[in-house]
N, C-alpha and C positions, 0 to 999 in steps of 0.2 A: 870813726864813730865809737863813740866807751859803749860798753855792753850795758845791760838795763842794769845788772848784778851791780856795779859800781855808780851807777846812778841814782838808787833807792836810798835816803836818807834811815839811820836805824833808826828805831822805838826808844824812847828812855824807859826805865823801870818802869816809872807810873802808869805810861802808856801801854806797857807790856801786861801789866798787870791788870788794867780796866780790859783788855782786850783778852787776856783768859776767862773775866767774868765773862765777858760777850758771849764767849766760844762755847762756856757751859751751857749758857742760857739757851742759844741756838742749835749747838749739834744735835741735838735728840730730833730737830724737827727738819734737820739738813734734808731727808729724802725729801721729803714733801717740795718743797722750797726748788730744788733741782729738778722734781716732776714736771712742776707746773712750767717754769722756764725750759725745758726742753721741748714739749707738749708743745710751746708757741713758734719756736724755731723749727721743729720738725712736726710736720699738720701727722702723720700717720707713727707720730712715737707712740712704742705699746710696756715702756716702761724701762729702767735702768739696769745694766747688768752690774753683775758685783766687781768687775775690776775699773768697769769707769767710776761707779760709787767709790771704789777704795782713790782711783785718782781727786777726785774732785772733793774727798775729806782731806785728804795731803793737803791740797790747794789748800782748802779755807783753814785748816786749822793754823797753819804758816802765815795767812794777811791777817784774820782776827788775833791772833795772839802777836802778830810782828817778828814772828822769830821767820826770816827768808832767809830758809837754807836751801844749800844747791837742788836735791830733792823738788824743793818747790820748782824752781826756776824751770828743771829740767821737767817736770811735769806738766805745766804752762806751757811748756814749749810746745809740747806733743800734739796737746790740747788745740792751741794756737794753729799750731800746721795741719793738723787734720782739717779744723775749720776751712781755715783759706782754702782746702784745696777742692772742699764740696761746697762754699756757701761762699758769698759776696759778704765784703767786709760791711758794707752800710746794713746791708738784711744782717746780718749775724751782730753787731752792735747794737743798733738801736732799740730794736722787739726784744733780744734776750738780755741784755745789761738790765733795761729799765724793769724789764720782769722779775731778774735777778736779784735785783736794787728793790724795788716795792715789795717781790714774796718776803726778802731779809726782814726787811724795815717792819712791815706788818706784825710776823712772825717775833723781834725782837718787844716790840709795843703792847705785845699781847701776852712776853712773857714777864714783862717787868711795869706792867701796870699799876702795880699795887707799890712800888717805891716811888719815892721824893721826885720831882722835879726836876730836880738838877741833877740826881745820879740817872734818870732817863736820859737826858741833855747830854750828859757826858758820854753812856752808852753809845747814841746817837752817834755824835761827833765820831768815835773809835770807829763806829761801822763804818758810817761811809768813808773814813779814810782810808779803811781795808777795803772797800770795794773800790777806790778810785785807783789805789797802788795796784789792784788787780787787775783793772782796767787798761794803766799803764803796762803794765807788763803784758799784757795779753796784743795791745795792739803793736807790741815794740816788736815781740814775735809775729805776728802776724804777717805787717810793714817786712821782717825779715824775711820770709817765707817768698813773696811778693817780691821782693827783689833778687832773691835766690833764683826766683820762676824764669825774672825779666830778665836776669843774667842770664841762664841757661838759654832763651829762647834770642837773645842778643846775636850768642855764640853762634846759635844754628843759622839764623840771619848771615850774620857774620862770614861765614864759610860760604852758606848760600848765594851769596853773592858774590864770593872770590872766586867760586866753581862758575857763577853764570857769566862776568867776568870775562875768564879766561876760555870758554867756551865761544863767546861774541867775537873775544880777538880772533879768535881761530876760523868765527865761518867769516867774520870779514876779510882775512886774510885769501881764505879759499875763493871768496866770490870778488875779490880786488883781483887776483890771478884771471879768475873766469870773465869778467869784466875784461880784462887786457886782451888776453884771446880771441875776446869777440871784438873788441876796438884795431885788431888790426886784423879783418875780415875774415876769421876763422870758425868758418862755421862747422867745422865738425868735430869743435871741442867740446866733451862732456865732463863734468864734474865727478871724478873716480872717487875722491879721499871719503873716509868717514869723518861724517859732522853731527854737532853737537846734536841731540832728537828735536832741539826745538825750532833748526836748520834743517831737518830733512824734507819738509814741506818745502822750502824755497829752493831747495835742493832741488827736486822733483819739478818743479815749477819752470825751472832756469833749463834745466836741460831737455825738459817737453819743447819750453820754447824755441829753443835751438833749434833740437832734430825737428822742429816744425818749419824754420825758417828755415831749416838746410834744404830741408822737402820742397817748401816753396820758390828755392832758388837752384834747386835744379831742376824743374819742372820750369824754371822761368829759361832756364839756358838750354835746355833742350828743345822750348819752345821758338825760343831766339833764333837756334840754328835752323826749325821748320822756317821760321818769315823769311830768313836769308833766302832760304828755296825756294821758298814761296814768291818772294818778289821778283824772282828771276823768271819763273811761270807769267806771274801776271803781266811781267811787260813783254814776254812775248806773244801773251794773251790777247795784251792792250792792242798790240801790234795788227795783228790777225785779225780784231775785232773791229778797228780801223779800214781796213780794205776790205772786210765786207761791210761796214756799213754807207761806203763807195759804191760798192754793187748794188747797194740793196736802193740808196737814194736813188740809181739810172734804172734802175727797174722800176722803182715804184713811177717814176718818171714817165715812162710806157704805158704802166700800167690806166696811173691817172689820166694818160689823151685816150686809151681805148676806151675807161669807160665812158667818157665824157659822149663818145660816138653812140655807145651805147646807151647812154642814157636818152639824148636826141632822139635816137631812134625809137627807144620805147616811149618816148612823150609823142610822136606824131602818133605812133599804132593805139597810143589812148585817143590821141583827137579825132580818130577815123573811127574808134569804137565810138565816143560820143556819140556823133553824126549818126553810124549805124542803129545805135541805140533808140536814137529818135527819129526814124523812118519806122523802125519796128514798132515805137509807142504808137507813133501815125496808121500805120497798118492794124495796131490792133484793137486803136478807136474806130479806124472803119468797120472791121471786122464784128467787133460789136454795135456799131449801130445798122448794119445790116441785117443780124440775127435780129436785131429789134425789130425792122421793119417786115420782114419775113413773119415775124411772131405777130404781130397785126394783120399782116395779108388771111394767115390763118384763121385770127380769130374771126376775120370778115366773111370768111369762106364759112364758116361754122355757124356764120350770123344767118347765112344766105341759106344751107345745111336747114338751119332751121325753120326757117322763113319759109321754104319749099314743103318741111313737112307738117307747116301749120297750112299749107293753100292745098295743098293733099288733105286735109281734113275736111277742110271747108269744099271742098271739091264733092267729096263722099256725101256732104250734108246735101248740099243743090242735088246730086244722083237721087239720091233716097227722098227728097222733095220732087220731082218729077215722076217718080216711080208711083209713088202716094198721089200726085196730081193725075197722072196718066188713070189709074186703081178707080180714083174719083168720077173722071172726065170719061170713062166707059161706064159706070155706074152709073149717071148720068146719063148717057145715051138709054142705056137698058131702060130707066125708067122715063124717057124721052118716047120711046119706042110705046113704051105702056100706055102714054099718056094720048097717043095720037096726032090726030092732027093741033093738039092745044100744046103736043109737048113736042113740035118742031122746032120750033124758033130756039129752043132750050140745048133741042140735039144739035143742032148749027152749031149755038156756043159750046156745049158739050165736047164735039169735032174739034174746036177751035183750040180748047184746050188743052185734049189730047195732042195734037198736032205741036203746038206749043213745048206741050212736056217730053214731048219724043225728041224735036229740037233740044230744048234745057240737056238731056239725057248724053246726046250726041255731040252736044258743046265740052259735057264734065269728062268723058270717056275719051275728048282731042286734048283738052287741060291736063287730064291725069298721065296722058299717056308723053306730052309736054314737058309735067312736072319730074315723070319717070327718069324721061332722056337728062334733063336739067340736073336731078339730085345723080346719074349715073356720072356727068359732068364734074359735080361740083364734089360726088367722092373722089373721081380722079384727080380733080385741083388739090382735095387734101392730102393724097398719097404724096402730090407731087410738090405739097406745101411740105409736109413731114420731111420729106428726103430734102430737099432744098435747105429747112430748118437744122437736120442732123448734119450735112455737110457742112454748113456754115457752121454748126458748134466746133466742129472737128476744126474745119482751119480756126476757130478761134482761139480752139487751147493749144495746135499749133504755132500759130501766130505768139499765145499767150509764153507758150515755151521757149520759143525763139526771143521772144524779147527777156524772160531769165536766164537763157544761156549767154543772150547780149549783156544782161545784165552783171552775172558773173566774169566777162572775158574786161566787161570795164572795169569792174572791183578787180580784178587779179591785176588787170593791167595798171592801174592807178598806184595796188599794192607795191607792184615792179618798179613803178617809176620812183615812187617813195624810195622804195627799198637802195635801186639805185644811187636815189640820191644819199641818203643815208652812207652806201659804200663810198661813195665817190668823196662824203665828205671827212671818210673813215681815213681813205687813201690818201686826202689831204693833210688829215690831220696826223697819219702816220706821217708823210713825208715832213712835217713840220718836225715829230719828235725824232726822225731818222736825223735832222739837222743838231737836233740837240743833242741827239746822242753822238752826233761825230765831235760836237763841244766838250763833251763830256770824258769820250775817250782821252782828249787832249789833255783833259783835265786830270784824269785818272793814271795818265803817264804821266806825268809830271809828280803827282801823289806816292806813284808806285819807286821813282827815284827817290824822292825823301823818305820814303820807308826802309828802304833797302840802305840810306846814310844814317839813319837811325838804330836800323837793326846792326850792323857793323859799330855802332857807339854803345849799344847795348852791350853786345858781346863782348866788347873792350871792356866794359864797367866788370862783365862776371868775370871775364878772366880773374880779376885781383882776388875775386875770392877763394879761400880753400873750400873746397867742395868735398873733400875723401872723406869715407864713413869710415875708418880705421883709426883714425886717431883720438884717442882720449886722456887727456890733461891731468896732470898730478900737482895741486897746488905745495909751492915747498914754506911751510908753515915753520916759523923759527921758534 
């Protein structure tokens, strides 16, 4: 690629010469002009210092006049490279050129306003071909800068990936090694070598895995050699457990005819409670309707009780009417007696009366003395109702308790024979699973023999492994 320096067409005189007019007309107002374009490229610019002003008058006075001397170029350059390396090429073109380009153009319009036409025109033309040659030179370096960057960062690329690289060959080589070790059953290979940092993770990973697999394959082979033992137990276990459950079938066999007598027997000693039960119900309905009949004889006797002491009343009445007749039937004489012979016929009846009422008297006094003997009677019926009625309460809640102790010995008994049956069908159903279980044992020897051909194939499979916690692997990395 030619440098810009040899790419830049010169000025002819004439050209060089309208572009010194340019450069008068302009420089006086260069600060201003560089203010305002920096101002938009940089939001918090606080103004220009003197050695970038002195660079940025080099610049312009070299593209307005045309004369690009080294000076320029190498000043552009500086310019150019700073930019690229704070500011994006589109942001740093487009806002500061055209700002650049407009403050110029304004700035030159406003100083040659008052000439021709055509020598504005021409003005014109000179500027923007100094600003577009400045333009070009500004993005040739820039471009430069930019590839300067992408080269340097190629390089570190570059490298970076001949180190990552040569880094990969090496933990695949380590972990191709550790791979073999483990494919031909070595479990107690760990991975020694130093690898690359970004291999130390799988590093770490690979060989947890291991002494994890190592862990669980010797916890498998020491478990192996228990079942070896183990199954030598169990079948002499199975063995033993075989002829008792021999014995235990002709025992339960025993067992089940005893109870079965038993149980017979306790079903007849409930049928005799039944029966018993209900001579006791029978006995204790008699016993109850006895006290009933008893409890009415009483009340009749109390009827009678009373009855007596209402004719005792009426007894006393007739007395006390005789007593008053008799009172009368003497008063009556007396005045019989007064009256003469006109008052015999009266005394006669008078006599007659008395006589009468002394009878009446003498009747009440055999009645009373009757009724005396009768109520002394009909108290002793009641003493002899009472005791009769409390002894018959007595056998009845004897009776009544004999038939809840009948009543209880049939529940218990009922309970029994339940019960029995329940055992009897317990000892059945044992003897049913004592057969299954003699099945079972057959089964569980026969079990116990494939375990034990199994555990012997197992322990053939661990033997192939290395199992020692001593060894650790050195991959030989070329």
């Amino acid at each position: 690629m030619k440098k810009i320096e040899d790419q830049i067409t010169p000025w002819t005189a004439e050209q060089q010469k309208t572009g010194t007019i340019v450069l008068s007309l302009l420089e006086p107002r260069l600060r201003d002009v560089l203010t305002a374009t920096y101002a938009v490229t940089m939001p918090n610019f606080q103004g220009l210092d003197d050695e970038v002003l002195r660079k940025e008058q080099l610049v312009f006075r070299n593209i307005v006049s045309g004369t690009f001397s080294p000076e320029y170029f190498q000043a552009q350059a500086e310019i150019a490279s700073a930019v690229a390396r704070e500011i994006d090429y589109p942001q740093f073109l487009s806002p500061t050129y055209s700002t650049y380009a407009a403050e110029l153009m304004i700035a030159l319009v406003d100083e040659c306003r008052w000439k021709p036409r055509a020598k504005r025109n021409e003005f014109i033309h000179s500027l923007m071909r100094s600003v577009f040659v400045d333009v070009s030179v500004a993005m040739y370096h820039f471009f430069a800068e930019l590839v300067q960057q992408a080269d340097a960062e190629r390089a570190v690329f570059d490298q970076k990936r001949a180190e990552d690289t040569e880094n990969d060959r090496i933990s695949m080589q380590i972990l191709r090694t550790a791979l073999k070790e483990l494919a031909e059953r070595n479990l107690a290979y760990q991975i020694a070598d130093d690898v690359p940092t970004k291999t130390e993770d799988a590093k770490r990973d690979f060989n947890a895995a291991v002494a994890t697999l190592l862990q669980a394959m010797t916890h498998i082979s020491a478990t192996s050699n228990d079942i070896l033992s183990g199954t030598d137990d169990i079948a002499a276990a199975v063995q033993d457990l075989a002829r008792r459950t021999e014995s235990e079938a002709a025992s339960l066999k025993e067992a089940s005819a005893a109870l079965d007598a038993i149980t017979a027997g306790a079903r007849r000693s409930l049928d005799n409670a039944l029966k018993v039960k209900d001579v006791a119900a029978q006995a204790n309905a008699d016993a109850e309707r006895s006290e009933s009949i008893v409890q009415q004889a009483e009340s009749a006797i109390d009827d009678i009780a009373q009855s007596s002491q209402q004719i005792t009343q009426i007894v006393t009445v007739i007395d006390e009417i005789a007593f008053q007749t008799n009172l009368l039937a003497l008063n009556a004489g007396v005045e019989a007696a007064r009256a003469g012979d006109a008052g015999k016929g009266f005394a006669v009846v008078a006599s007659e009366v008395r006589a009468l009422a002394q009878r009446s008297a003498s009747a009440a006094k055999e009645i009373r003395a009757l009724i005396n003997v009768s109520s002394t009677r009909v108290d002793h019926g009641v003493q002899l109702m009472n005791s009769t009625s409390e002894v018959l309460s007595q056998i009845v809640a004897e009776v009544t308790a004999i038939n809840q102790l009948i009543n209880e010995i049939v529940t218990s008994g009922r309970e029994q024979s339940n019960g029995l049956s329940e055992v009897n069908s317990a000892v059945l159903q044992i003897d049913h699973f004592t057969q299954q279980n003699a099945a079972m044992v057959e089964q569980t020897s026969a079990a116990a023999f494939g375990l034990r051909e199994r555990a012997d194939a197992l322990s053939e499979l661990i033997a192939k492994f290395r199992l020692a916690q001593a060894y650790r692997g050195r991959a030989r990395v070329a």
